[in-house]
N, C-alpha and C positions, 0 to 999 in steps of 0.2 A: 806715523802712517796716515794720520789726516790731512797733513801736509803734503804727501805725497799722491793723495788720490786727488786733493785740490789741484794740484799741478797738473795731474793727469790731464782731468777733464779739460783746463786751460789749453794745455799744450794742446790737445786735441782738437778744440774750435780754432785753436789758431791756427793750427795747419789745413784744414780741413776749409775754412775760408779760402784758400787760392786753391784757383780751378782753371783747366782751360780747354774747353771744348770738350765740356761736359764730361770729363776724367782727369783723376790726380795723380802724378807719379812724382816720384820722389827723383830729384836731381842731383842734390847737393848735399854731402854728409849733412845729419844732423844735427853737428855740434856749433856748424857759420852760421843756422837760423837764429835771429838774435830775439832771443827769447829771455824775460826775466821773471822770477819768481817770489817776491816780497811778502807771502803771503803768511799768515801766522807769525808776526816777528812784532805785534806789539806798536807799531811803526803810528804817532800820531800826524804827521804830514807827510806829504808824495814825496817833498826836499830830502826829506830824511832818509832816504833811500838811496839816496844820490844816484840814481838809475842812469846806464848808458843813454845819450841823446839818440843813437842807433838805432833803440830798442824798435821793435815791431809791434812787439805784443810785451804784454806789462800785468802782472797780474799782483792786486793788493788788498786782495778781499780778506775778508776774516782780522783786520787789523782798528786800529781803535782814531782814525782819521775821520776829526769833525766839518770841516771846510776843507773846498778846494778853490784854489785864488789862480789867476793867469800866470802869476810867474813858475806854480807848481808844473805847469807845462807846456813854456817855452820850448822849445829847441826840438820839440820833439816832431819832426818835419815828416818821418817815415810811420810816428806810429798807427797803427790799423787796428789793432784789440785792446782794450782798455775795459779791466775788471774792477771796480770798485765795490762790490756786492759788501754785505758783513760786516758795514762799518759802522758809523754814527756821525754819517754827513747830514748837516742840515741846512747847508749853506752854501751854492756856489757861485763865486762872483761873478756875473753877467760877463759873456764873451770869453770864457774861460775857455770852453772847446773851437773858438772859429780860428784859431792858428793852426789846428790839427785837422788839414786838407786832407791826410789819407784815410785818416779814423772811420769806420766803418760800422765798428759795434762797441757798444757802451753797456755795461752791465753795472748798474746803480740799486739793484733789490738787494732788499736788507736793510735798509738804510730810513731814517728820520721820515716817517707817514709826510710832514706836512712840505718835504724837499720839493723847491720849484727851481725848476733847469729853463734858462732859459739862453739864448746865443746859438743853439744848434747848428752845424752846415746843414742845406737843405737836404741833403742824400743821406742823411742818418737817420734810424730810424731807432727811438730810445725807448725800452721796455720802464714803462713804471714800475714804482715803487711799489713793491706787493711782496707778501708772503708765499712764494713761490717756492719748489723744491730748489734748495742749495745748492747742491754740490753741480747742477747741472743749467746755471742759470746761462751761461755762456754759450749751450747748445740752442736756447729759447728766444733770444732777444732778436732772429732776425724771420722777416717777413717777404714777400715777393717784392713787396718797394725797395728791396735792396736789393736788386739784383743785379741793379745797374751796377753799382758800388763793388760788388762780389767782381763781375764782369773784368772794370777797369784795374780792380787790384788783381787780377788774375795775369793780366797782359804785362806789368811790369817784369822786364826780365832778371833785373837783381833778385825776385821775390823765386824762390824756392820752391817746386813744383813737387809736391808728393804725391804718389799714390793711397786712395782711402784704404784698401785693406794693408796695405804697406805699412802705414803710416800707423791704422787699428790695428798689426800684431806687433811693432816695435815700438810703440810710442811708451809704454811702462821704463823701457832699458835707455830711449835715450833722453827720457826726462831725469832718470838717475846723472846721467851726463852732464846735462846740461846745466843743471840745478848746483851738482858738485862744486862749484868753483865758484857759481855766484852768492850762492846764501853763503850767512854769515854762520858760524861758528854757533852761536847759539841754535839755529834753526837747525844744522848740522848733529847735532844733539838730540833735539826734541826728537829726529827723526829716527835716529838710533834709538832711543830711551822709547818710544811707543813699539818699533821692533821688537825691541830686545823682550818686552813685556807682553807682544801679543802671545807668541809661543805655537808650537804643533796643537796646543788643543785645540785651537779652534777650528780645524779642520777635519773633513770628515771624509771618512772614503769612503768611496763609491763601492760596493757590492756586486758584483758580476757587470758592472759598467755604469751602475744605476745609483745617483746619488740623493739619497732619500730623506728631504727636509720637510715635508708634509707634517702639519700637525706641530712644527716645533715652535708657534707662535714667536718667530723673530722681529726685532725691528731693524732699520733698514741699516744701522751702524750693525748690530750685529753680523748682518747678512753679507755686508759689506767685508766684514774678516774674517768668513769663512769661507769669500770667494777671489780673497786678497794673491794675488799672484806669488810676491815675494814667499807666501808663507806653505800656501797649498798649489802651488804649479804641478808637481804631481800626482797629485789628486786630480786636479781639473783637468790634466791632458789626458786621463783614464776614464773619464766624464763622459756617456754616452748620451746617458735617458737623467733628466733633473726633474725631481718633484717636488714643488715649492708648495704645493696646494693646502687649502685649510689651515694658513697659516695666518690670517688677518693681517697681510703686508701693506703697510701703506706707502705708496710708492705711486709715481709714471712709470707709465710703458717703457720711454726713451731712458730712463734714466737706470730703470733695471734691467737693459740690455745692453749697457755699458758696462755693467759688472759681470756680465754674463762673453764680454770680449776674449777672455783671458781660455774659455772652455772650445780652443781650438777644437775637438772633437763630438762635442755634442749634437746630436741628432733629434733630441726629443725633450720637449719643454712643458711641463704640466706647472700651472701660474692659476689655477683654475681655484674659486671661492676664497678669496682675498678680498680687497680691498685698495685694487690698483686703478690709475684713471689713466686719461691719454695727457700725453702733453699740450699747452695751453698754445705755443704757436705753430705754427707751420715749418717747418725744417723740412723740406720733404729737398730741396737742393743740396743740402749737404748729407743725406740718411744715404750713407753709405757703410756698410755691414760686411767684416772679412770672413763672416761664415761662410763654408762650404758645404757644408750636412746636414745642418737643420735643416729638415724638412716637415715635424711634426711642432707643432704651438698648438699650447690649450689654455684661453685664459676667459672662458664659461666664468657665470657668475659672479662679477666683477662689476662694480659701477663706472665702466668706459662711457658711456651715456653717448661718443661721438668716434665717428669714423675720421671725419676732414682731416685732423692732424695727424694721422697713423704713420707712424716711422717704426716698420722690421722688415727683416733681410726676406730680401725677395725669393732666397731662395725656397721658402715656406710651401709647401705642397699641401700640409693637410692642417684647416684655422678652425678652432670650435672658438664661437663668440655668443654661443646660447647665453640668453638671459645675461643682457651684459649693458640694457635700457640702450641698443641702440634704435636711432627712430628711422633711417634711410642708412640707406650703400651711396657714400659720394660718387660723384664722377671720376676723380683720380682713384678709386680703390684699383679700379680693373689695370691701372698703368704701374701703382705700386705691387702689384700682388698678381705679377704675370704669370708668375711658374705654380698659382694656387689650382689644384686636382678637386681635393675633397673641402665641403666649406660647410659648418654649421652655424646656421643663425636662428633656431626655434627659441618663443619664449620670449622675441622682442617686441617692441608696437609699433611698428612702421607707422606715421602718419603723413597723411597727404596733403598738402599745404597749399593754399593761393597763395597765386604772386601777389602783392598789394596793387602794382598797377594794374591788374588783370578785373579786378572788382571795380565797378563806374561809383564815379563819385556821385552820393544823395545831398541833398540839403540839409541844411545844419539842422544836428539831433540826431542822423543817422547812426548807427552802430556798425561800425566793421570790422568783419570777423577777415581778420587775417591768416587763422588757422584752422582747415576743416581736418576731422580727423576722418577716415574710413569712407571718404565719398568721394570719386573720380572726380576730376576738373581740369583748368587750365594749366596747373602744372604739372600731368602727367602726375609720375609712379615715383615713391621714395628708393625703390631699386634703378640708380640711373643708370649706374656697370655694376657687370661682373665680367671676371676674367675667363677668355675664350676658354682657358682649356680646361675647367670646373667641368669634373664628371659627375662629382654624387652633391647633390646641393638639397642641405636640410631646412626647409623655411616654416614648418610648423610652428600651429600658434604664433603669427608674427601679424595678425591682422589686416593681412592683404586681401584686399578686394579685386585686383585682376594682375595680371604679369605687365610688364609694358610690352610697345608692338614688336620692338628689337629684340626680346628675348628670344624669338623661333630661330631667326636669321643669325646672332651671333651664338649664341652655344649651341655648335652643332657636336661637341664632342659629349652633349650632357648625357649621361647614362641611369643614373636615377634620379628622382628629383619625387619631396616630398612636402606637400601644400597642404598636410592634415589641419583641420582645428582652424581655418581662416572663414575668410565672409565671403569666398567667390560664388558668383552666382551663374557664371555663363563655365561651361569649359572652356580653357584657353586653347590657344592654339600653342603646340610643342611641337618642337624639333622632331625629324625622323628619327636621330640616333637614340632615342630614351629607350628602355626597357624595363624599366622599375617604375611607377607611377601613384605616388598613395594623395588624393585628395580628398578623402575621409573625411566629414564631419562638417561640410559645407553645407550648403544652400542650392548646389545643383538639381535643377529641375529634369533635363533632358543631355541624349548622347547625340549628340550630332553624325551626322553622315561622314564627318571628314575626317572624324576618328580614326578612322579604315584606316589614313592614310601613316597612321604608325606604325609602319612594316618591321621592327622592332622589338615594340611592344609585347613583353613575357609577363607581368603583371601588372596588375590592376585591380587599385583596392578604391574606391569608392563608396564605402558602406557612410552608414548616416549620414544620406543626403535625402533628395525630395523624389527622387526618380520614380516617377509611374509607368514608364512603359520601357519593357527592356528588350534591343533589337540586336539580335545576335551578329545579326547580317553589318551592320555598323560595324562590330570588332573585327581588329586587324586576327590575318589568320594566322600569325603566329603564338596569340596568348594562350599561355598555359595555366594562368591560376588566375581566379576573376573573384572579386569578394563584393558583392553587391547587396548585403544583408542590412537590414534597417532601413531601408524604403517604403516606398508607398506601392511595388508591384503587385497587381492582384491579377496578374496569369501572366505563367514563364511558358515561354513554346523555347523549346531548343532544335527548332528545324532546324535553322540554320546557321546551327555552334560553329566553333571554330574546331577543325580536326583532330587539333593537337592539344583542346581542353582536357587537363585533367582535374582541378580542380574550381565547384563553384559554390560558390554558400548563399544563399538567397534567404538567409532564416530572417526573423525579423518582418516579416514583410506582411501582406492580405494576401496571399495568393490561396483561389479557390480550389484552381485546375492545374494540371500540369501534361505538358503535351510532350513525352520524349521527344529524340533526334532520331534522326535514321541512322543516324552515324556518331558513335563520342566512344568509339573504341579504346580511345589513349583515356578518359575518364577516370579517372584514381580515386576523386572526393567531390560530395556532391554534399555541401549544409543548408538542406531546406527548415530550419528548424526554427520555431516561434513564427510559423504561417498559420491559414486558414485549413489547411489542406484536408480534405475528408477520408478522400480516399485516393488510393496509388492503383494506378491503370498495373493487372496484371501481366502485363508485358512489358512496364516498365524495366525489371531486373534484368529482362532479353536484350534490351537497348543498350546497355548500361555493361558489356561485359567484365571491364576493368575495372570496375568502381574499389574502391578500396575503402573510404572512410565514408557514410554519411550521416548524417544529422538530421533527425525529422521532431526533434524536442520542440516542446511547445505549440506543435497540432492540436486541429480536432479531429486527428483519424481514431478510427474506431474497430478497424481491422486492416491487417495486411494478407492478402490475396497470397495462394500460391503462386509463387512467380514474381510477385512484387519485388524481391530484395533478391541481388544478386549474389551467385554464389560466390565472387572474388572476394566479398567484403571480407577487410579486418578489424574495424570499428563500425561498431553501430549504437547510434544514440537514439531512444524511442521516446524520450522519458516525458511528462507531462501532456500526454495526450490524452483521447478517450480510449485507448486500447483495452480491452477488455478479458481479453489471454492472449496467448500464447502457445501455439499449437505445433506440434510436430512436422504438420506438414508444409510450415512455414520458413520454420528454426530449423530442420532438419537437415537440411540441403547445406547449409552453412556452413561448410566444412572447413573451413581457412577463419572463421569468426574467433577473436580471440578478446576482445573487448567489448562486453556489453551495456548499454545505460538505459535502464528500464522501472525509475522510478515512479510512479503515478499512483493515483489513489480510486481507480475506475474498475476495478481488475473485480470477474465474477470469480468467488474460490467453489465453483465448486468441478465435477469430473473433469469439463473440458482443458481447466488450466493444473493435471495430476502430472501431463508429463514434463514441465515448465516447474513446479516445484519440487518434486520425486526423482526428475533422470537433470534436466539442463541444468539447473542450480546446484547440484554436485560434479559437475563436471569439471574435472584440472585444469582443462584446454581454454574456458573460456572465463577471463574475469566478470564477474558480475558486478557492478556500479550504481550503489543504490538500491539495492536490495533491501537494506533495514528502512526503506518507505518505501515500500509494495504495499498496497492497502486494499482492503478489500471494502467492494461496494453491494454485493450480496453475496449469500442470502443476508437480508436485514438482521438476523441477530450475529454476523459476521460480520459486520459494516464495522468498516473503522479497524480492526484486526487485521495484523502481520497474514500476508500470504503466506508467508513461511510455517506459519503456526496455526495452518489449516487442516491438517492429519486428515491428507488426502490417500485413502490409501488404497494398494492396487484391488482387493478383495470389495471395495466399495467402487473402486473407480473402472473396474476391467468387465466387460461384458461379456470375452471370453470366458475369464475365468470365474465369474457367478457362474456361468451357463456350464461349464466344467462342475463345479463344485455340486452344481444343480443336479446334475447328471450322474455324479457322484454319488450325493446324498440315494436320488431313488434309487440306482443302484443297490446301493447300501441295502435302502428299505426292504426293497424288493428280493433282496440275495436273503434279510432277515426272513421275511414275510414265506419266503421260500422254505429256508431252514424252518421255521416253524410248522409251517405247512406240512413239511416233510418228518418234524418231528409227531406233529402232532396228526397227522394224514388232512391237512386241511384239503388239501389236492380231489380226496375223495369224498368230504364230504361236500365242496363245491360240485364237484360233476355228478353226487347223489341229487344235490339241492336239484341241481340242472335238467338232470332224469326227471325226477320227482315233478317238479314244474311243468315241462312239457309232454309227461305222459299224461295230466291229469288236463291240462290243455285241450289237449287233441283226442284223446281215444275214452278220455270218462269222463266226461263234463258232467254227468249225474251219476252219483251213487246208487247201486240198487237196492230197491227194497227186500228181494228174497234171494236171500243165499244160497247156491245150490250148494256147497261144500259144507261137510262140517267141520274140517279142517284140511289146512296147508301144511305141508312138511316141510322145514327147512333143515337141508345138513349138508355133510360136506361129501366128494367122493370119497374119500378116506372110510366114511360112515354108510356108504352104498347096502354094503352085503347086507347089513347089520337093519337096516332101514327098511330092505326091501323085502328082508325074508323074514325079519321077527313083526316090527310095528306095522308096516304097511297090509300085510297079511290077518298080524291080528285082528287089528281096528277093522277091515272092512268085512272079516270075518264074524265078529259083534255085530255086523251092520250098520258101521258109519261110511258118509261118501267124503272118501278122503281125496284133494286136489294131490296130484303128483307129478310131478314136472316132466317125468320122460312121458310121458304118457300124458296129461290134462295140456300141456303146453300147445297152443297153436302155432303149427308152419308158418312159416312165413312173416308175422310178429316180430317185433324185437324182445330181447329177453327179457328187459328192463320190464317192455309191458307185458309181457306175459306175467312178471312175477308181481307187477302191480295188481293184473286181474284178479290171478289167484289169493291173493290177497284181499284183494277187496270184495271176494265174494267167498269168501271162507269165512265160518262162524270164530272158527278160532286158528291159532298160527300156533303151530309145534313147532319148536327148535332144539333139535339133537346137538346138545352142546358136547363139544370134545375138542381138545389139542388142534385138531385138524380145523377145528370149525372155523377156528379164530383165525385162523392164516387161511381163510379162503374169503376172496374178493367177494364172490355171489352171493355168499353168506351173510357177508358185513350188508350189503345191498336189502337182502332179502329182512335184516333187523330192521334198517333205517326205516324201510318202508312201512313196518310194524309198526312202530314209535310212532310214525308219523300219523299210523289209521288212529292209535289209540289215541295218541293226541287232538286230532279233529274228532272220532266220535265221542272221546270222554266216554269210553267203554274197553274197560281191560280185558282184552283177551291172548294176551301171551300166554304162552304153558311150556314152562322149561323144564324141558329130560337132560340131565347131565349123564350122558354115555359111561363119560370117563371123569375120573378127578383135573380141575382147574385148579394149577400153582396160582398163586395170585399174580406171580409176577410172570405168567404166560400169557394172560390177557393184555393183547396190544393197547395204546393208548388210545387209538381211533374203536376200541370196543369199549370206550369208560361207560357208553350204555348200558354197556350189557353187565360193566361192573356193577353199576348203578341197580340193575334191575334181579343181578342175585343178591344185591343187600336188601332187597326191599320186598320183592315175592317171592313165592311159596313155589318149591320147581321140586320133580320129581326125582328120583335118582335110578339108576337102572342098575342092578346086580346079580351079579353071575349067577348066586345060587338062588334054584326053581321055588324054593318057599319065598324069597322075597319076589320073586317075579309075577307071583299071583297076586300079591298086596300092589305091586303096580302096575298090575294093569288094569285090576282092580278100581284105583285110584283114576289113571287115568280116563278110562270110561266112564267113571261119575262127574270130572271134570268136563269134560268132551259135552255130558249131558244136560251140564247146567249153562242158564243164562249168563250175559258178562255184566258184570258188576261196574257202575259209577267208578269212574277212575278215580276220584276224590277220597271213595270208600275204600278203593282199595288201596290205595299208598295209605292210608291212616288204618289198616292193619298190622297185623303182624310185622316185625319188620324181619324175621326170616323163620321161612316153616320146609322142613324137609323130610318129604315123606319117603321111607323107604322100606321094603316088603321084608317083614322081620323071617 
């Protein structure tokens, strides 16, 4: 098999050498091209092969030939390729090649370090002796000084005209051909015998189209026979998408897209984080490629270090070369790589170089710097081309300091393009056709006026640059997302946005003030977050109807206005400012809020933020973010504690309902105060007090000193008959002047003072106790006032007739007086029969006659004396 890919490649340079008018087609079967193959056969001289004088191309690499002498080739009048690579020449006798007029390319690597060639024709151009990749030495050895040589070998008409992709999909079958008949019988062997032993395992099929070598750390003979046509042809004609990556392949470019010939249908090539380089010469005259469907190559992270030599199929539409240490884009890339669309080159160091004769020469001792890196000069920009039709072009991180002047003018098809992570300090000028635009993380100061002119232009990211002044009126009016965050702006006016802005992020920034738009209807996201900002104009959220997401983290706001925040929002981020609640009539409106970020450590716990941790922080509808650092900043023995774990609760936090509960309570009180009252007749004896107070006010401000009464009668009507025709009769019949209300009472008087008068001018107060007595109001009246005389003059003069027998539990509670005052004095009793009736009245006329006794003396009498007429 090794014999067989060596002949491959042979056959291949050697056809691929005749050209004519810059395309190859195939004329002549190819079994008349006189090709021969001696290679792996042991062979210590050229003689020894006894090769047709015919031959064309000769190939004797890999064999053990220490000298070459002139007569080893003699006669060889037509040869043009000539492979000696692999051997252990160290010797060649002067003039050995100048009889060989057509000979064109020589292949001598491999061979003895100290070999010195000398007799060349002048049109040969001879690869030194070096350790160069093997099996491909014959694609390497030619340079543009041979071009002429290519040219004139092209025009001979005996010489066989092939087409390159002709040539690249049958050159395997009819190097079998060709080979057949000339190797010897041993080599015939070898060739079978390494067949026979490679076998189906080494080949791998492809998975839904996709043949997945990633990871399987090959080397390049491995890789080589599991991409060996003889053995996996069908495999590789089912071959879509190849992933070779993270395989540590050490290989050229050119040489492993030679093995990659056979995968007529493959579309997509991952070669990415390897260990591949480009090849050392220029081939770019013969890089002809029979693919037809690749169009994806990925070969990122790879030490290519250089473009100049780039040899793949042009069919290539989409090339990632991130981080691949190239320094520039040559001039030929744009003519190799016309059909390239999408192109990544972030992660490289483009450097900007003087020409040496561009630098004046100093006087001896001067230093000349031949290389500047990263500083414009006389030789322009390390991007010389790119290809017109490159629409998304990735050049972050690549160290560019400006674009050159031809990029506006030829890529008019560019669609995004992305300058993050470099050193420009001016914006460039761009094409109108852009739309995508990210120069992030520059050195730009200011937006120029001419901006406008990207009629195109749907994003623009510019964040982390120097920008202090940002001019809406500047942007083209078609931007729809603008990220301008991490600047130096310190007041955003959106007078004059662009119509169709829906999203802007300005966070990052010093912005003090902020001036709505008239107009940002189409507004969806607005990130002003990590500003100055103090406070939000409430009419902002009016301006603003479509906002949908924004960002105000990292302020020093300290409150949001009613009105402030619109009601469309679906994200809101607050977090890290001085907010300090959170209130209903802010949060409330928010009906569509479903994401909230409101971490901070400023927040007062106490009523006003009840309904922010009691109603909104339970609610389904909207995620909270950061909640477990909500902190509180007072009251001071709260500082530092979870808002959460504030046991705010509605009975301390509601003013209604204190004032409910309030009204409640006196109620309560009052309804008690009531019942008691009612139990206890508090009712009456407040409007006694009442009586009492303002009769003694107004009508007796002084007591008299001479009594005209010797006593007051008090009883009930029930006790009328009984009062008026026994006692009242008696007594004045004895000759006392008894006070008697139908009769002593003044006209026109209130009762009250009437029954105060008589009272207060009565020696003494009789009371007809009986059933009736105690259930009559005037009665109750007529006692209190009693109590009360006796109490101020500190002279007892009650005298109590019991009518009738007192149950004890017939005495109301509002008479406990009068309970009080039969436990404690001495009261008369009245009875039916006429012998007791003389003993009291008796009694009572001795009473009637005496002085009233020291109230002190008397409650420290007796505690009960009941006289009654035996």
């Amino acid at each position: 098999m090794r014999i067989l890919v060596g002949s491959f490649h042979f056959y291949l340079i050697s056809f691929l050498l005749s050209r004519a008018n810059g395309s190859l087609t195939l004329r002549t079967p190819a079994y008349v091209f006189p090709f021969y193959n001696y290679s792996y056969l042991n062979l210590s001289s050229l003689s020894e092969a006894q090769a047709p004088k015919t031959a064309r191309a000769l190939n004797f690499s890999h064999n053990i030939i220490e000298k070459i002498t002139k007569r080893d080739l003699e006669g060889f009048d037509v040869l043009e390729v000539l492979d000696l690579s692999y051997n252990r020449i160290k010797d060649i006798e002067p003039g050995a090649f100048e009889s060989l007029l057509s000979l064109i390319s020589v292949n001598l690597s491999f061979n003895d370090n100290k070999l010195l060639v000398s007799g060349l024709p002048p049109h040969l151009k001879l690869l030194p002796t070096s350790k160069v990749s093997g099996s491909l030495q014959l694609y390497e050895y030619f340079e543009k000084s041979s071009e002429a040589a290519l040219e004139s070998s092209a025009s001979a008409e005996e010489l066989p005209r092939l087409g390159g992709p002709s040539v690249l999909q049958n050159v395997n079958s009819r190097l079998r051909r060709s080979t057949g008949n000339l190797l010897p019988r041993a080599e015939k062997n070898i060739t079978v015998s390494l067949t026979a032993t490679s076998g189906p395992d080494f080949c791998t099929a492809p998975i839904n189209g996709v043949l997945n070598l990633s990871r399987s750390q090959l080397s390049e003979e491995e890789l080589t026979l599991k991409l060996d046509p003889d053995l996996c042809q069908v495999q590789l004609d089912s071959t879509l998408e190849l992933d070779i990556s993270h395989s540590d392949l050490e290989m050229d470019l050119l040489s492993l897209f030679i093995l990659f010939l056979p995968m007529k249908n493959v579309q997509s090539i991952d070669a990415s984080y390897n260990k591949l380089t480009i090849n050392i010469l220029d081939v770019e005259a013969i890089c002809k490629f029979p693919f037809s469907k690749l169009f994806f190559l990925n070969i990122s992270n790879n030490p290519i270090n250089s473009l100049d030599t780039l040899c793949l199929p042009s069919t290539i539409k989409v090339i990632d070369l991130s981080f691949t240490n190239v320094s520039q884009i040559p001039p030929n890339f744009a003519k190799k790589m016309f059909n390239l669309e999408h192109m990544y080159v972030q992660g490289n160091h483009f450097i900007y170089t003087v020409r040496p004769d561009a630098v004046p020469t100093g006087p001896p001792g001067t230093v000349r710097i031949n290389a500047i890196s990263l500083v414009r000069n006389q030789a322009g920009t390390p991007i010389e081309s790119l290809p017109k039709r490159v629409k998304y072009l990735k050049m972050s991180n690549c160290s560019i300091v400006e674009l050159p002047e031809w990029f506006v003018g030829t890529m008019e098809e560019l669609i995004f393009l992305d300058l993050s992570s470099n050193w420009i300090s001016v914006l460039p000028d761009l094409p109108t056709s852009l739309q995508h635009l990210d120069i992030s993380n520059s050195d730009i100061k200011i937006i120029p006026p001419r901006f406008k002119s990207l009629s195109n232009l749907t994003i623009f990211n510019i964040q982390n640059n120097k920008i202090t002044a940002m001019h809406p009126e500047y942007f083209p009016s078609t931007l729809m997302k603008c990220d301008i965050s991490k600047n130096n702006l310190n007041m955003l006016s959106l007078t004059d946005a662009p119509e169709k802005l829906e999203y802007l992020n300005v966070s990052g920034n010093l912005i003090t003030r902020l001036e709505p738009a008239r107009h940002l209807s189409a507004l969806a996201n607005l990130d002003s977050s990590h500003n100055l900002i103090s406070e939000l104009p409430d009419h902002f959220g009016k301006s603003l109807p479509m906002l949908k997401y924004f960002n105000l983290s990292g302020n020093k706001i300290s409150f949001l206005q009613r009105g402030s925040l619109p009601a469309s929002l679906v994200e809101l981020d607050i977090s890290d400012n001085a907010i300090t609640t959170i209130v209903e009539d802010t949060f409330g409106q928010l009906t569509s809020l479903s994401v909230l970020s409101a971490q901070g450590k400023h927040f007062f716990c106490n009523c006003d933020l009840y309904w922010f941790t009691n109603v909104y922080i339970h609610d389904p509808r909207v995620q909270l973010i950061g909640k477990e650092n909500l902190r509180c900043s007072f009251p001071p023995d709260r500082r530092g504690s979870l808002v959460g774990s504030s046991n705010l609760t509605l009975l301390r936090c509601s003013l209604g309902i204190q004032m409910a509960i309030t009204a409640c309570a006196a109620i309560l009180v009052v309804l008690t105060f009531t019942g008691l009252c009612w139990r206890f007749d508090g009712l009456w004896y407040v409007r006694m007090g009442w009586y009492w107070c303002m009769v003694k006010r107004k009508q007796y401000e002084k007591r008299p000193e001479n009594k005209p009464f010797d006593a007051f009668i008090s009883y009930s009507e029930q006790d009328a008959n009984w009062t008026k025709e026994n006692l009242l009769k008696k007594l004045e019949t004895d000759g006392f002047k008894i006070c008697y209300h139908e009769r002593d009472f003044k006209p026109g008087h209130p009762i009250l003072g009437n029954i105060f008068y008589c009272i207060e001018n009565s020696h003494k107060v009789l009371f007809v106790l009986s059933p009736s007595f105690v259930n009559s109001c005037w009665c109750q009246y007529e006692l209190y006032f009693a109590e009360h005389r006796v109490l101020n003059e500190n002279q007892d003069s009650l005298i109590m007739i019991v009518l009738e027998d007192l149950p004890p539990n017939s005495v109301p509670q509002k008479f406990s007086k009068l309970r009080k005052l039969l436990k404690r004095k001495t009261y008369l009793k009245w009875s039916p029969q006429e012998h007791k009736q003389k003993m009291f009245w008796h009694q009572l006329a001795a009473v009637l006659k005496t002085t009233n006794e020291p109230l002190v003396r008397a409650e420290n009498g007796p505690t009960q004396d009941v006289y009654e007429m035996e």
